[in-house]
ChimeraX commands (.cxc) that place a marker at each C-alpha (Angstrom):
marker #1 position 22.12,117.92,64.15 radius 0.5
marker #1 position 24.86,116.04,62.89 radius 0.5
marker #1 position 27.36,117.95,61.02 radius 0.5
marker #1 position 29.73,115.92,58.56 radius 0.5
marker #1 position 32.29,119.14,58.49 radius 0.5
marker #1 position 32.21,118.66,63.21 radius 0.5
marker #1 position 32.92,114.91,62.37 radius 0.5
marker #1 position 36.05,115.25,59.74 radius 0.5
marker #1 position 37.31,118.07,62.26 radius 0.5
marker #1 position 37.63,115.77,65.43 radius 0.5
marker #1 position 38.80,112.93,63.61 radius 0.5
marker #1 position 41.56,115.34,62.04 radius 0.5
marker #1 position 42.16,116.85,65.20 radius 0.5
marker #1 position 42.41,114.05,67.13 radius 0.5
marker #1 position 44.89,112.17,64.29 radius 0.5
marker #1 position 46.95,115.21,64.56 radius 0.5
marker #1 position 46.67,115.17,68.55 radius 0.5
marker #1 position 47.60,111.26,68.93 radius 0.5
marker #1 position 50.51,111.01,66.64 radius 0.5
marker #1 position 52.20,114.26,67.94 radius 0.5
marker #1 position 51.54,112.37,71.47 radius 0.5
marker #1 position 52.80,109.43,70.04 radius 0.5
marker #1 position 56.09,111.13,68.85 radius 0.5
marker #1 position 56.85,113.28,72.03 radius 0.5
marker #1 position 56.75,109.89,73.72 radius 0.5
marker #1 position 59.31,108.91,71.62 radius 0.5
marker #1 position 61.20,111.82,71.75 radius 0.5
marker #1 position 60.96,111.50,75.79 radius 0.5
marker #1 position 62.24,108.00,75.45 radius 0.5
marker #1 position 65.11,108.97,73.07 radius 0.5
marker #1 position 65.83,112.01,75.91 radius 0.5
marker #1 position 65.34,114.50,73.52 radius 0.5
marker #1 position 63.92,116.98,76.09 radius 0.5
marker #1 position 63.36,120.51,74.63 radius 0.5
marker #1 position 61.93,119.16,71.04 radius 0.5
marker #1 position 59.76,116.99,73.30 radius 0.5
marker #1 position 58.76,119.75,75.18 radius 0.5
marker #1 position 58.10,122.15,72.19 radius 0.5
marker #1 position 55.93,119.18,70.94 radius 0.5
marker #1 position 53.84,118.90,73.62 radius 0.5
marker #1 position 52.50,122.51,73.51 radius 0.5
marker #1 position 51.01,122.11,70.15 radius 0.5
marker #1 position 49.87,118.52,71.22 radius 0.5
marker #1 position 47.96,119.71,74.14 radius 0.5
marker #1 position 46.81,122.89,72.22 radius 0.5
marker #1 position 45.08,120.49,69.42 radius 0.5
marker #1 position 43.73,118.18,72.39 radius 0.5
marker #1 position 41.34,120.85,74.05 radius 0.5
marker #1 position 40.32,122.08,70.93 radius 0.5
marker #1 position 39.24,118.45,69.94 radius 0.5
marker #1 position 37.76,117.84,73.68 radius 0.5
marker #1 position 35.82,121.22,73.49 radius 0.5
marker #1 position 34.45,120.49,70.01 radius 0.5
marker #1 position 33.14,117.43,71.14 radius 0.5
marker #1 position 31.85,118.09,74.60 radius 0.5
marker #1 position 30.01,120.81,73.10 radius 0.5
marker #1 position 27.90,118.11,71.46 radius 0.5
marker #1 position 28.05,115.09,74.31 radius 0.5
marker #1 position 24.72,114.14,73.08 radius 0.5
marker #1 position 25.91,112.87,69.53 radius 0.5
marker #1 position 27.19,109.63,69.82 radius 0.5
marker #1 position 28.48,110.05,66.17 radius 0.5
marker #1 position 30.84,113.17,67.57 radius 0.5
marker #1 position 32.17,110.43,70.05 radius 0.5
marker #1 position 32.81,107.71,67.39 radius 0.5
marker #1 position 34.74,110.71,65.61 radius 0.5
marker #1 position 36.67,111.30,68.42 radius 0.5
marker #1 position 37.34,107.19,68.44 radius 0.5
marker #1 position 38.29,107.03,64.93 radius 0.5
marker #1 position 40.60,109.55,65.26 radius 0.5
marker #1 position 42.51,108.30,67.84 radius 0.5
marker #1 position 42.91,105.05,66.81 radius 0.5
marker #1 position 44.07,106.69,62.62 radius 0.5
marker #1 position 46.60,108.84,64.75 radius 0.5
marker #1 position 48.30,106.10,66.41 radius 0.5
marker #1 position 48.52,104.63,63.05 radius 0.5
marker #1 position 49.69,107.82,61.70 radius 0.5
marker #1 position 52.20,108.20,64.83 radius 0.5
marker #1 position 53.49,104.87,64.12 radius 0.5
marker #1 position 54.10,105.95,60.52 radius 0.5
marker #1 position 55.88,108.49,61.47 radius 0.5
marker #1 position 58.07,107.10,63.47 radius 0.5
marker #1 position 59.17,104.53,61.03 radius 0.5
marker #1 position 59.61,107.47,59.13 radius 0.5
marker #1 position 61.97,109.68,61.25 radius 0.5
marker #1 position 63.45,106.50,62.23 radius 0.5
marker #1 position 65.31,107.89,65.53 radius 0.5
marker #1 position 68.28,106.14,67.64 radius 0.5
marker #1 position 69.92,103.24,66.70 radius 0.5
marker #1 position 69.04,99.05,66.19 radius 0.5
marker #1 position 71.19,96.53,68.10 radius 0.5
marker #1 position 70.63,93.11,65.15 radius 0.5
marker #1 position 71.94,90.31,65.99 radius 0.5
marker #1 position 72.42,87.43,63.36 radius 0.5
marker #1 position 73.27,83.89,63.54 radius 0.5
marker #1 position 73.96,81.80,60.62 radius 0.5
marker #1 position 75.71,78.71,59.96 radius 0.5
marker #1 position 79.30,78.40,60.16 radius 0.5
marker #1 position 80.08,78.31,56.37 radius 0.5
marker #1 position 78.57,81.91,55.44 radius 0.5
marker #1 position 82.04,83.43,57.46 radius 0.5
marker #1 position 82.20,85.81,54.50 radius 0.5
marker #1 position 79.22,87.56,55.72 radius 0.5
marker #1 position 80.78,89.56,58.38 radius 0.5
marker #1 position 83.60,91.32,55.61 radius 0.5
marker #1 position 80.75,91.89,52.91 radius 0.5
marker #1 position 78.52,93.74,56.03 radius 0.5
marker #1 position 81.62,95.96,56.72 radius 0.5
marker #1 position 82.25,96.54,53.09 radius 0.5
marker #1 position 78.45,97.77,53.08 radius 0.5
marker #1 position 79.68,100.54,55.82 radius 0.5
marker #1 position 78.07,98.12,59.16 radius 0.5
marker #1 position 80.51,97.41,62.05 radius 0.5
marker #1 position 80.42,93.86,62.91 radius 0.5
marker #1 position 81.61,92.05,65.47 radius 0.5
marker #1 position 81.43,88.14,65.29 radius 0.5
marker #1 position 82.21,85.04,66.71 radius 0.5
marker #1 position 81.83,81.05,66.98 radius 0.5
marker #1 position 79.21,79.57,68.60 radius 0.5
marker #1 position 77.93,76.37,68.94 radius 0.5
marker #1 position 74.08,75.51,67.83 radius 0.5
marker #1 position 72.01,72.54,67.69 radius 0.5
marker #1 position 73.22,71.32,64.40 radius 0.5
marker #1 position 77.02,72.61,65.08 radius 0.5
marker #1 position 78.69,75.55,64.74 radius 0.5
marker #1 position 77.52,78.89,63.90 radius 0.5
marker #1 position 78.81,81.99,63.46 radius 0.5
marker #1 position 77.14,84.65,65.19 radius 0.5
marker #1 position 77.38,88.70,64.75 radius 0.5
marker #1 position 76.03,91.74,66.12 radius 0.5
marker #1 position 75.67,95.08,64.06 radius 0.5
marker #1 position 74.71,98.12,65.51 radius 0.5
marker #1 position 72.79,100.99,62.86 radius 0.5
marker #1 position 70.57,103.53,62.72 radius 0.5
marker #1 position 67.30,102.85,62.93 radius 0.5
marker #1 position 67.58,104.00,59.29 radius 0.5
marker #1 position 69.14,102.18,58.06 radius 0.5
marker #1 position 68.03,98.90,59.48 radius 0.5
marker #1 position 66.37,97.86,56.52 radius 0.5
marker #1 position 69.15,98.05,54.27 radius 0.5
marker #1 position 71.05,95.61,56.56 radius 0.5
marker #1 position 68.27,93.02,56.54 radius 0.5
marker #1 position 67.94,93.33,52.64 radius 0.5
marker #1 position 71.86,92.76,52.83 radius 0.5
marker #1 position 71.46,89.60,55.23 radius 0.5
marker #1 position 68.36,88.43,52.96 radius 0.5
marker #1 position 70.57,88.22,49.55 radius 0.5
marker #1 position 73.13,86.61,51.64 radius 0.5
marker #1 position 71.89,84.17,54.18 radius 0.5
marker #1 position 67.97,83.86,53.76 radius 0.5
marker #1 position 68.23,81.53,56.79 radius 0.5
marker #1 position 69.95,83.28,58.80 radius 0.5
marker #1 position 68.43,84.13,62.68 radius 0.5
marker #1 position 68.02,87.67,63.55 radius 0.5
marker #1 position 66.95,89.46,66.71 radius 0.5
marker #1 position 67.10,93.53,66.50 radius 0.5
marker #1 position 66.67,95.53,69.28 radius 0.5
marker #1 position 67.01,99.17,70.27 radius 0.5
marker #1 position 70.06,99.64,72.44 radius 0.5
marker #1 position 69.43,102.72,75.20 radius 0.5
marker #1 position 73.21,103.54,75.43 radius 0.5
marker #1 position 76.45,102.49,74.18 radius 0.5
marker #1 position 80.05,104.19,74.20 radius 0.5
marker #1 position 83.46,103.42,72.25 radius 0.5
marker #1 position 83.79,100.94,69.55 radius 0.5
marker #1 position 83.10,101.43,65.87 radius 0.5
marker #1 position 80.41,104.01,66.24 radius 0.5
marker #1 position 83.45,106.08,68.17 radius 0.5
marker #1 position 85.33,106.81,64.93 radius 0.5
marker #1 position 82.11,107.83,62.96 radius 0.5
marker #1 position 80.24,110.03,65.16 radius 0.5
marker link #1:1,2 radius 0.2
marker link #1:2,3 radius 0.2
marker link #1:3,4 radius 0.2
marker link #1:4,5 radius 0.2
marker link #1:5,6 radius 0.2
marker link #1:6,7 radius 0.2
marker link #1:7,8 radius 0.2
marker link #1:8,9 radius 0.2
marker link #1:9,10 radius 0.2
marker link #1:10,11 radius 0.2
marker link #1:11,12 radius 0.2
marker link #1:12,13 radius 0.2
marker link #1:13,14 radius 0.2
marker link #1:14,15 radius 0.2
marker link #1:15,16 radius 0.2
marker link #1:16,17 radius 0.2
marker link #1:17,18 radius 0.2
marker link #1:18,19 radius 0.2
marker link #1:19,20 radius 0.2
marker link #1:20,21 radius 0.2
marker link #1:21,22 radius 0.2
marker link #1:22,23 radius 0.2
marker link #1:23,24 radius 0.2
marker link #1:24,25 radius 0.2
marker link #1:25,26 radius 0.2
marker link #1:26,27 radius 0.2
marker link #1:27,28 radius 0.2
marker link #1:28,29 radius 0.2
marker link #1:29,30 radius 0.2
marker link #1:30,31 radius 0.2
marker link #1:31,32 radius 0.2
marker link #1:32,33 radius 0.2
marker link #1:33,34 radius 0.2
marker link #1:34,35 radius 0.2
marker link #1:35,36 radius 0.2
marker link #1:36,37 radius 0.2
marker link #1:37,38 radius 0.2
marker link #1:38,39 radius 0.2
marker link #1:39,40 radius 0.2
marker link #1:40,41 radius 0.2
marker link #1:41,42 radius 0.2
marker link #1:42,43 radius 0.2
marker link #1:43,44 radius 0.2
marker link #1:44,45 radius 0.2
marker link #1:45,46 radius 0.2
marker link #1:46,47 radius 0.2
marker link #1:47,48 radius 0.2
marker link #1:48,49 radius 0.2
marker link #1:49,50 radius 0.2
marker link #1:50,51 radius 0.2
marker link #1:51,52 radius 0.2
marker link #1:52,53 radius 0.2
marker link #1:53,54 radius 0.2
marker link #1:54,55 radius 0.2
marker link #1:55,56 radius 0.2
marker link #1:56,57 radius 0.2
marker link #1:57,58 radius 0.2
marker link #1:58,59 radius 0.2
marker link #1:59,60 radius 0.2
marker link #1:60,61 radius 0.2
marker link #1:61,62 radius 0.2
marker link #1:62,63 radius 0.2
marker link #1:63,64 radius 0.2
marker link #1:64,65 radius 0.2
marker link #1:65,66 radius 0.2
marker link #1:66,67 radius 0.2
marker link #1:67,68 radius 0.2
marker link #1:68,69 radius 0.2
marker link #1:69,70 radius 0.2
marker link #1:70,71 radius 0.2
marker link #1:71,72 radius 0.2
marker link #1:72,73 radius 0.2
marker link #1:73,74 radius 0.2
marker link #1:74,75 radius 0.2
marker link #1:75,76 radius 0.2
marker link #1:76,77 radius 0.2
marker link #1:77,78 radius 0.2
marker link #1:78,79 radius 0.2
marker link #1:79,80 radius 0.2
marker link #1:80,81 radius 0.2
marker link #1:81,82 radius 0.2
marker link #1:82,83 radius 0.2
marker link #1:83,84 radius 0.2
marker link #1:84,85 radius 0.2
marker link #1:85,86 radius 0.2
marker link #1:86,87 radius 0.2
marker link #1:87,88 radius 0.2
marker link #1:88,89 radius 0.2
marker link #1:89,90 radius 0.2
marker link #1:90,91 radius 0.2
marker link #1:91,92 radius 0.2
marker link #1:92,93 radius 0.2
marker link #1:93,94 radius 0.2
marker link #1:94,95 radius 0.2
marker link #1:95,96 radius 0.2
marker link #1:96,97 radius 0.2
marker link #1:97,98 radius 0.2
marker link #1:98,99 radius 0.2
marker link #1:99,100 radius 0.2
marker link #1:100,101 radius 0.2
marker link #1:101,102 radius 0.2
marker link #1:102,103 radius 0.2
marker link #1:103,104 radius 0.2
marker link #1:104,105 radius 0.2
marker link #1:105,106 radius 0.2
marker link #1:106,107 radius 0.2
marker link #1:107,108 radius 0.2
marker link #1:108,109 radius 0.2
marker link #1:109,110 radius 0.2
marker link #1:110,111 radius 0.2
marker link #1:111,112 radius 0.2
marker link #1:112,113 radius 0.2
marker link #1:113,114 radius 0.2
marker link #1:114,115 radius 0.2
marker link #1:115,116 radius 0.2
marker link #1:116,117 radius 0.2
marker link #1:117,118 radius 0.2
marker link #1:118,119 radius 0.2
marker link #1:119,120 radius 0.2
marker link #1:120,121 radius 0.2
marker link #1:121,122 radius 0.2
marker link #1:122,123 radius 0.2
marker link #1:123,124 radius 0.2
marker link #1:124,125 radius 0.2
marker link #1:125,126 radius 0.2
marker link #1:126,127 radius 0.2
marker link #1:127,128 radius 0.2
marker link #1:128,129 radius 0.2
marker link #1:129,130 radius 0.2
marker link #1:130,131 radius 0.2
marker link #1:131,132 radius 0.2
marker link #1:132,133 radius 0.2
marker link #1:133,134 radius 0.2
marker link #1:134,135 radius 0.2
marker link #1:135,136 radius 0.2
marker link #1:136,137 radius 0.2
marker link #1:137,138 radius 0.2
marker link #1:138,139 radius 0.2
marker link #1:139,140 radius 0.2
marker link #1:140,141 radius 0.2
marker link #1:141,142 radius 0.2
marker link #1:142,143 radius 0.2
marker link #1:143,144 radius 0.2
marker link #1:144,145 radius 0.2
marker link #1:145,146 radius 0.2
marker link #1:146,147 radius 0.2
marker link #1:147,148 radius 0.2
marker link #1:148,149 radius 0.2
marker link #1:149,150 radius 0.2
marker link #1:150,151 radius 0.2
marker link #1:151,152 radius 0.2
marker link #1:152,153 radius 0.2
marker link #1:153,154 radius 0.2
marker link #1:154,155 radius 0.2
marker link #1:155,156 radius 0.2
marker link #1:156,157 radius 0.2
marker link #1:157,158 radius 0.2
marker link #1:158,159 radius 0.2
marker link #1:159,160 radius 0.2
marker link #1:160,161 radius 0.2
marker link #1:161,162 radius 0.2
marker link #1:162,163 radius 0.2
marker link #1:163,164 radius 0.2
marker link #1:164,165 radius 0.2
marker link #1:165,166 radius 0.2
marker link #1:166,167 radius 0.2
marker link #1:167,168 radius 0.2
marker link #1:168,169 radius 0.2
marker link #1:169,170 radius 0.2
marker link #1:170,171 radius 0.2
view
């Protein structure tokens, strides 16, 4: 008999179960072992309890599409959630053309540390910068970049490590 109350149970439980997996993932990759750690107790906890709900009932292929659907909401939801927390940092690099040189002072009068150069492009010369921020905060740089230099190139990535610099003084 298929029970609608089984079905919203393992697709909660399994939501719940994938984004916590999801986030202790991220937490290992960010080497944030003991909140990892603590994570992964309630993560496996909610697991069994959604794989014994639905082994108990093997023979209901609607249990099993339950199970599917909530796996694939929680890596939605995990994904949410990190974009929420927003952990480490973003390495963006931007490259514009050579007459938006003002862009560098107006990011570090908007609290970013820059550091910037010539370069030369296709076209000519451009001026290229990279800005390290929190994850954060990253959108607040590209809305800054957007008002400023709509064209302008950008590549973010997440560093793994840095040391000294500009992020010395504020830490």
């Amino acid at each position: 008999m298929i029970s609608i109350e089984t079905i919203v149970t393992i697709i909660a439980m399994n939501m719940i179960y994938v984004a916590l997996f999801t986030i202790r993932i991220i937490l290992v990759m960010k080497a944030r072992r003991v909140l990892a750690s603590f994570i992964s107790i309630f993560e496996v906890f909610v697991y069994l309890m959604a794989l014994n709900i639905v082994l108990k009932s093997i023979d209901e292929p609607v249990n099993l599409a339950a199970y599917c659907i909530g796996w694939g909401a929680g890596v939605w939801l995990g994904i949410k959630i990190d974009e929420w927390i927003a952990l480490g940092y973003s390495m963006v690099q931007i490259v514009v053309d050579y007459e938006s040189a003002k862009l560098p002072v107006t990011l570090r009068e908007n609290g970013f540390g820059v550091t910037s150069w010539t370069a030369e492009g296709k076209d000519g010369p451009r001026l290229v910068m990279q800005v390290l921020t929190r994850r954060n905060q990253e959108k607040r740089l590209l809305h800054v970049i957007e008002e400023l230099a709509p064209k302008a190139f950008l590549i973010s990535s997440e560093p793994r490590m840095f040391r000294g610099g500009f992020w010395t003084r504020r830490i």
